[in-house]
C-alpha positions in Angstrom: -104.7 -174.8 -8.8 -102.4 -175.1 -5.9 -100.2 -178.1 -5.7 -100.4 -179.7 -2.0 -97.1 -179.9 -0.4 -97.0 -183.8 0.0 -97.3 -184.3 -3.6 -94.3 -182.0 -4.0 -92.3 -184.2 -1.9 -93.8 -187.9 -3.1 -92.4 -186.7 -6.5 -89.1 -185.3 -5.8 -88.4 -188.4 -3.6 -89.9 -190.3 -6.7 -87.9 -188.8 -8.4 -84.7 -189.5 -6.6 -85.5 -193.2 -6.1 -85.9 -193.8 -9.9 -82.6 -191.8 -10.3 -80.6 -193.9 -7.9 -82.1 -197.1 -9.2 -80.9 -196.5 -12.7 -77.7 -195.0 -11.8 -77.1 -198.5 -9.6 -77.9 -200.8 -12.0 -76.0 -199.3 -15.2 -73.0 -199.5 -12.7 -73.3 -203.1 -11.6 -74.0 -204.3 -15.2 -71.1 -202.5 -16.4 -68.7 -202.9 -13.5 -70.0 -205.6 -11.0 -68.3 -204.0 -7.8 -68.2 -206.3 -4.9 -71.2 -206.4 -2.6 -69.7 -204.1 0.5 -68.8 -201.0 -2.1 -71.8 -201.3 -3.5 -73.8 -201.2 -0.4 -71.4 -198.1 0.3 -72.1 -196.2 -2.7 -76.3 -196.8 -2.6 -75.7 -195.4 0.8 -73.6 -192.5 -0.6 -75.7 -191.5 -3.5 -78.8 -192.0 -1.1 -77.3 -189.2 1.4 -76.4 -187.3 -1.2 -79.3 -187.2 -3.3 -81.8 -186.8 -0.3 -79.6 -183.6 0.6 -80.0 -182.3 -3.2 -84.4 -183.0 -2.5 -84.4 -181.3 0.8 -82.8 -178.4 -1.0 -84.9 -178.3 -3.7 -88.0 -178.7 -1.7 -86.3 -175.6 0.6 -86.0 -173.5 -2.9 -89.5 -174.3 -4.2 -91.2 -173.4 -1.0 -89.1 -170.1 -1.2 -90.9 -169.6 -4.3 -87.0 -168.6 -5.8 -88.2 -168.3 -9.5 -90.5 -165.5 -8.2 -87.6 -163.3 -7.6 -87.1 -162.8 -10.8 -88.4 -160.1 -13.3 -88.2 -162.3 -16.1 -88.6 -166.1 -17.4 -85.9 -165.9 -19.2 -83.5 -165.1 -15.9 -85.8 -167.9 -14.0 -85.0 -170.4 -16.7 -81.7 -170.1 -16.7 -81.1 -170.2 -13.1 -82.5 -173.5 -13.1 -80.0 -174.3 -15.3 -77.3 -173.4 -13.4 -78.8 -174.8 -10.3 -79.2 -178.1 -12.2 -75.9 -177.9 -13.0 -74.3 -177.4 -9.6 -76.2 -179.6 -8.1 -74.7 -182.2 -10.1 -71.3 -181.0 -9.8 -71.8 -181.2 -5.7 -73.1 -184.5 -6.0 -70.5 -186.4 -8.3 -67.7 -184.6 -5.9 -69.2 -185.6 -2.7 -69.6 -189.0 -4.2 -66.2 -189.3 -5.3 -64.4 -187.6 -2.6 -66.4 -190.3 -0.2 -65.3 -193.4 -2.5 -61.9 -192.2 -2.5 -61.5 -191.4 -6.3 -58.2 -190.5 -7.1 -57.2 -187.2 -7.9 -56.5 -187.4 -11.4 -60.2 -189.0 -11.8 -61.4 -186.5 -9.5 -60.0 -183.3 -11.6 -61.2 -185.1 -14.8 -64.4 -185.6 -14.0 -65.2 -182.3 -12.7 -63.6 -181.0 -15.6 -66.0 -182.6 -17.8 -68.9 -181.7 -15.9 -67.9 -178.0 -15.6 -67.5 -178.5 -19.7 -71.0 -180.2 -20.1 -72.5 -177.9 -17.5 -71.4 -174.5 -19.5 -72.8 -176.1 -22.7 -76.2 -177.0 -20.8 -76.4 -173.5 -19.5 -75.8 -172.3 -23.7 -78.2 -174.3 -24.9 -81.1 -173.4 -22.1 -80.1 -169.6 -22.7 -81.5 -170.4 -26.2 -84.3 -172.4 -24.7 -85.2 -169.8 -23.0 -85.3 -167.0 -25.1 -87.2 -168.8 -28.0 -90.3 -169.3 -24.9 -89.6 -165.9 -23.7 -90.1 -164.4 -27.1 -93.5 -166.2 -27.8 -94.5 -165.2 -24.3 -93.3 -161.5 -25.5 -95.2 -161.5 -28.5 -98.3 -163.0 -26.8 -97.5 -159.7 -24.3 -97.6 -157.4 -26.7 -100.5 -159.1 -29.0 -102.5 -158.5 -25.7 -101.7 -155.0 -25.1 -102.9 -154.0 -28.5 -106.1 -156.3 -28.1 -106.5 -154.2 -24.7 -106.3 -151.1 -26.8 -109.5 -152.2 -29.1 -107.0 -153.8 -32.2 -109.1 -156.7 -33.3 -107.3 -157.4 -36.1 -104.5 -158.7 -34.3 -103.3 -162.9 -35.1 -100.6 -164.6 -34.2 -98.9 -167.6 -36.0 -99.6 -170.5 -33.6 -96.0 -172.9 -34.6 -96.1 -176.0 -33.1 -98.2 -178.3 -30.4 -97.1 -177.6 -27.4 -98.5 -175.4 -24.5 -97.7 -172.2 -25.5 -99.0 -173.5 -29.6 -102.3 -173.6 -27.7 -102.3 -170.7 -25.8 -101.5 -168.7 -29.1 -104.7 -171.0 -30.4 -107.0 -169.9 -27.8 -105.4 -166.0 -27.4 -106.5 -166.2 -32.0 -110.1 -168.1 -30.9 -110.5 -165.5 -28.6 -109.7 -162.2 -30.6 -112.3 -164.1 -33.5 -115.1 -164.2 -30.9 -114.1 -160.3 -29.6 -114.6 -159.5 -33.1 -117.6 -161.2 -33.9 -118.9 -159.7 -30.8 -118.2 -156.2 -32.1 -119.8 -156.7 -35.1 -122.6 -157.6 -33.6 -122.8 -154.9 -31.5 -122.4 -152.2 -34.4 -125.3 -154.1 -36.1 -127.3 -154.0 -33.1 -126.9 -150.5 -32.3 -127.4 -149.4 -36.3 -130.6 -151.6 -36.0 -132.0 -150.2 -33.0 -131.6 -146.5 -34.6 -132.6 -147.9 -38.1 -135.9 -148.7 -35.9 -136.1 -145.8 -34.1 -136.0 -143.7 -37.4 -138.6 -146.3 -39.1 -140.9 -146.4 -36.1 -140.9 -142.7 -36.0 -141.9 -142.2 -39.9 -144.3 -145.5 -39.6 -146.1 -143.6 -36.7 -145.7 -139.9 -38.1 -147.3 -140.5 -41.3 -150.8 -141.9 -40.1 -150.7 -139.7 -37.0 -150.3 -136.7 -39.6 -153.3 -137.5 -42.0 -155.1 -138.2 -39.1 -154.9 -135.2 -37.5 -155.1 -133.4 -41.0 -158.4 -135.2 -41.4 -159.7 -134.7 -38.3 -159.4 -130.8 -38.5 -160.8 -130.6 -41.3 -163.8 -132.0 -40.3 -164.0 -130.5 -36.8 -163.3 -126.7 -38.6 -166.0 -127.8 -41.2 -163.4 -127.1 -44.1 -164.9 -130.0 -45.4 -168.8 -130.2 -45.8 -169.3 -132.4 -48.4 -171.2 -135.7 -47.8 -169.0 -137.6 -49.7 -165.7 -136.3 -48.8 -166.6 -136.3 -45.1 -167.6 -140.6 -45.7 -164.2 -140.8 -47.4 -162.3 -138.3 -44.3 -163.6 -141.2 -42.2 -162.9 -144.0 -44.2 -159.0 -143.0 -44.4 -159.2 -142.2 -40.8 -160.6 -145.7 -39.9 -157.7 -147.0 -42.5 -154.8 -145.2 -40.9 -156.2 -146.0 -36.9 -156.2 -149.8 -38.5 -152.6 -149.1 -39.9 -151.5 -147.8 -36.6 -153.0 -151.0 -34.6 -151.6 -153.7 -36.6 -148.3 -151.5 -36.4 -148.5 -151.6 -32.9 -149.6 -155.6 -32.6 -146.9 -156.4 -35.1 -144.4 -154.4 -32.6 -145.0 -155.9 -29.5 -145.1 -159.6 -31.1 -141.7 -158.7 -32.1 -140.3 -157.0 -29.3 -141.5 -160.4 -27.5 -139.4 -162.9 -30.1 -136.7 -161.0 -29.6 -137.1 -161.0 -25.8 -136.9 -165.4 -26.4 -140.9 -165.1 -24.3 -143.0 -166.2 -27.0 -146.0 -167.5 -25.6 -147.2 -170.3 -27.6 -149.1 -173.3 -26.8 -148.2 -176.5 -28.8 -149.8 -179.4 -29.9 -150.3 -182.0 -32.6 -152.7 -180.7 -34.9 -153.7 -180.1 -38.7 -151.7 -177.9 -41.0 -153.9 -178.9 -43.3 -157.1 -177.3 -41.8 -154.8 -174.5 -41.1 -153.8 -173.7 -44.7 -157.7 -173.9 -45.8 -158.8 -171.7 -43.7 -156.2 -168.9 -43.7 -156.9 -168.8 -47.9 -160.7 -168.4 -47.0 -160.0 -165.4 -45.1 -158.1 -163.7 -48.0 -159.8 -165.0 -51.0 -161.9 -162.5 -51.2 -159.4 -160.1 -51.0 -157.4 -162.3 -54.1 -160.9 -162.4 -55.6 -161.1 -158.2 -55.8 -156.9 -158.0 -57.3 -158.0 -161.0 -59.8 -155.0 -163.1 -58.2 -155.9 -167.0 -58.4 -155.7 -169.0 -54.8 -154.0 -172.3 -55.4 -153.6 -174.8 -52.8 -151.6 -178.0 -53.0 -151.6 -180.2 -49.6 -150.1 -183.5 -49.5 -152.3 -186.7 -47.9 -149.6 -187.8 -45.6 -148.9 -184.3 -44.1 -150.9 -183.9 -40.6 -150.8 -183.9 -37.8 -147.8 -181.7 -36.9 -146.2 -180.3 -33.8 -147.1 -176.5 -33.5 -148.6 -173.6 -32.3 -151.8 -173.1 -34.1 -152.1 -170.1 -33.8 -148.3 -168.9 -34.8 -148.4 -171.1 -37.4 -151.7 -169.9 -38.9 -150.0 -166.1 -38.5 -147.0 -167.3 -40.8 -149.2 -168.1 -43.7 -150.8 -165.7 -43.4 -148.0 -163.0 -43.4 -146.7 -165.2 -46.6 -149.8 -165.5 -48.4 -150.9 -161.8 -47.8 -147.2 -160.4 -49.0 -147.7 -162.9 -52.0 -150.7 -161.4 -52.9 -149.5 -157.9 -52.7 -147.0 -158.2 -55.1 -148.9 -160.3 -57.7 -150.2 -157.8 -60.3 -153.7 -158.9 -61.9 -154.3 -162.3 -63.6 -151.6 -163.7 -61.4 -151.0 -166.7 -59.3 -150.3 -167.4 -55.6 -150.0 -171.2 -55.3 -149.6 -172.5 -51.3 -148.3 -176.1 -51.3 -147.4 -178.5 -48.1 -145.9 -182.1 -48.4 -144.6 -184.4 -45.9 -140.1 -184.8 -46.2 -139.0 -187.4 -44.0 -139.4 -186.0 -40.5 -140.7 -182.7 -41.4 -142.8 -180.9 -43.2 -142.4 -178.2 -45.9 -144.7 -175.3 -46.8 -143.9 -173.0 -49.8 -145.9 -169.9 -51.1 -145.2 -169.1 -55.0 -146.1 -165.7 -56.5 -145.9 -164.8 -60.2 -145.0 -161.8 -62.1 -142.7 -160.3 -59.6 -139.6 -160.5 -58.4 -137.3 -159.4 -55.2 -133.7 -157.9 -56.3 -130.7 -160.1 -55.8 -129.4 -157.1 -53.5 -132.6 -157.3 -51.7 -133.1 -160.9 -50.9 -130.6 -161.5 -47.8 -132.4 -158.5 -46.2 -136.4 -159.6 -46.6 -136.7 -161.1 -43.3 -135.5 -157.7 -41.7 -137.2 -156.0 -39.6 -139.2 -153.0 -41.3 -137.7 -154.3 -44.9 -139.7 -152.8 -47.8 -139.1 -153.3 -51.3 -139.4 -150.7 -53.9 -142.8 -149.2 -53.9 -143.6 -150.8 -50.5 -144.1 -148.2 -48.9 -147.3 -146.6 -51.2 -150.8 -148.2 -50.6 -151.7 -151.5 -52.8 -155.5 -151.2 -54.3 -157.2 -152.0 -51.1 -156.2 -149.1 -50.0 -153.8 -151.1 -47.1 -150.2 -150.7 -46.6 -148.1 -152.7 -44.5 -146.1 -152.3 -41.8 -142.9 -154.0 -42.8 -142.6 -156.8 -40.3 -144.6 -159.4 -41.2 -141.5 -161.5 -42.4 -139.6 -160.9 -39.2 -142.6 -162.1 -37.3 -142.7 -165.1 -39.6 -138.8 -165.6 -39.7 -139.2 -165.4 -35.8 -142.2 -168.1 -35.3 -140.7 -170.6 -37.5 -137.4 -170.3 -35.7 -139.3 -170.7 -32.4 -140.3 -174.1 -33.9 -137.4 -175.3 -34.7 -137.6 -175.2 -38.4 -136.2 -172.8 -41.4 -137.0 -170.3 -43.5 -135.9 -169.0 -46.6 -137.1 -167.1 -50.2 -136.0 -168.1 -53.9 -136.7 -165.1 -56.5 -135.8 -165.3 -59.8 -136.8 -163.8 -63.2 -138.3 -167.1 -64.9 -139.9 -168.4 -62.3 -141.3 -165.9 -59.7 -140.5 -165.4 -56.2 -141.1 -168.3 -53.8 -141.4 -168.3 -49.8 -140.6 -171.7 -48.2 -140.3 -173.0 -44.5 -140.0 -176.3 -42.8 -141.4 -177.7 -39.4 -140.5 -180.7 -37.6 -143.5 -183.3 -37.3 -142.7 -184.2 -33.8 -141.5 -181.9 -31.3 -138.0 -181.6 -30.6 -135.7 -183.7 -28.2 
């Protein structure tokens, strides 16, 4: 931000004032000079240190520090102009008081001495910024070259501590950022190459099928019902494929069109295990549903929500072998809800459970048809993972040995502020 030239003056005259008023007063408590020399040296000191602002002012609009290559060189001439400029004014202000000589020499003698010594000790001022500004230089150059591993050791509180802060907060972000961007681009051609085989597998037995039939390599009444029936299977395959990518390719877009209101979980939960009892009913996998008295109504999108048990329930119920369990309870905590869907009998690897809600993620043996002949298409838990995020709320799995795997999420019971 530019500085406005009256505020440059207003403080170097500020400046001055203060300057004089200090320098007046430790000389009349010290000295007490009659009333006429001291109205002579106020007005001395006054010429003499409006002549030293002007100057200044002169040099600043000049932009003198600007001629140098480095901040080092810049540092120390404002040292040494410092320096002079005290020099000129203690001999003008002697030489108009009428100091004697030996005075005179002795005091400038002892400002030359103090003024080398200044001008030592801002040389080492001045390289200990320099050198932090070096190595923030050179820290920058290799970030510019795509080294993200590069820190620097932020000493201190000052200006130049935080800079080093922000340069380190800034290289963590860059990286974070990269890593992102190598998982994004593995993930889009990990979906590419899953899409592809997802699609080229019912595509293929569908046009296998479908020759055989229309060449009349296949005659037979019975294998002909059962062409058809896999055919009807795979075209079902390919639409919930298709359904389950565009829902997805929409959550990840953040335009998720869902409609909320307060209503029943409750109702929800009973009436997505009507819809696949019979389905438990055929593995021999007992529904069991657990719904707390105090749950409804909650703040949702029916229809999202209904789509999130069901995704759970159904990939329960796919990996519970016979005689198994799948037990769906919902009770009330606090200011949300929590829903959590246990299966028995299997279990997901410990190298496999940070991945589940991945998009196409398929356990061992996934990817082969369960008994009803149906297999899926390996997003259901994204799209889950998605809608319960778009609600606010969590989701997570537990899956150990002695106790089964279990799916839970939560929802806020009132819509976010």
């Amino acid at each position: 931000m530019k500085r406005s030239p009256w505020l440059t003056i207003i403080t170097l005259l500020t400046g001055m004032v203060a300057a004089l008023l200090l320098a007046i007063l430790f000389i009349v408590v010290n000295l007490n000079p009659p009333a006429n020399d001291l109205r002579l040296l106020i007005l001395f000191m006054s010429g003499s240190g409006g002549i030293t602002v002007l100057l200044a002012y002169l040099l600043y609009r000049q932009g003198l520090l600007r001629w140098f290559s480095s901040l080092r060189w810049s540092l120390m001439m404002i040292v040494i102009i410092t320096t002079v400029l005290i020099i000129l004014n203690v001999w003008v202000t002697a030489q108009l008081m009428f100091i004697s000589q030996h005075d005179l020499v002795l005091t400038m003698a002892l400002l030359v001495f103090a003024g080398m010594t200044a001008l030592i000790f801002g040389l080492f001022v001045a390289n200990t910024i320099t050198d932090r500004i070096q190595a923030l230089s050179q820290a920058a150059e290799q970030l510019a070259q795509g080294k993200l591993d590069i820190r620097l050791d932020a000493v201190g509180s000052d200006e130049l501590a935080r800079l080093t802060q922000t340069f380190n907060w800034m290289v963590d972000n860059l990286q974070k950022i990269e890593h992102q961007k190598k998982m994004v681009e593995q993930t889009r051609r990990d979906l590419i190459a899953w899409v592809s085989h997802d699609l080229r597998t019912p595509l293929t037995s569908i046009r296998v099928m479908i020759e055989a039939l229309a060449d009349e390599v296949v005659t037979d009444p019975d294998t002909v019902s059962r062409y058809v029936h896999s055919s009807r299977s795979e075209l079902q395959h390919l639409s919930r494929l298709i359904d389950d990518l565009f829902e997805l390719a929409k959550l990840d877009a953040g335009h998720l069109d869902a409609h909320y209101d307060m209503s029943s979980l409750k109702d929800l939960i009973s009436d997505v295990l009507s819809s696949i009892s019979p389905r438990a009913e055929r593995r021999q996998v007992r529904l069991i549903g657990s719904v707390g008295e105090d749950l409804d109504p909650v703040y949702m999108a029916s229809d999202k929500i209904q789509r999130v048990l069901y995704n759970l329930i159904d990939n329960a119920l796919q990996h519970t072998p016979t005689q198994g369990e799948v037990v769906i309870r919902a009770c009330r905590e606090v200011d949300q809800v929590r829903v959590e869907v246990h299966n028995t009998g299997s279990t997901i690897s410990p190298d496999h459970v940070g991945y589940v809600f991945e998009s196409f993620y398929r356990g061992d043996g996934s990817r082969v048809r369960d008994e009803d002949g149906r297999r899926g298409t390996g997003l259901g838990l994204a799209i889950a993972r998605g809608f319960v995020e778009a609600h606010h709320g969590k989701i997570w799995v537990e899956s150990r040995a002695e106790m089964g795997t279990t799916f839970s999420f939560t929802l806020p019971l009132r819509q976010p502020t």
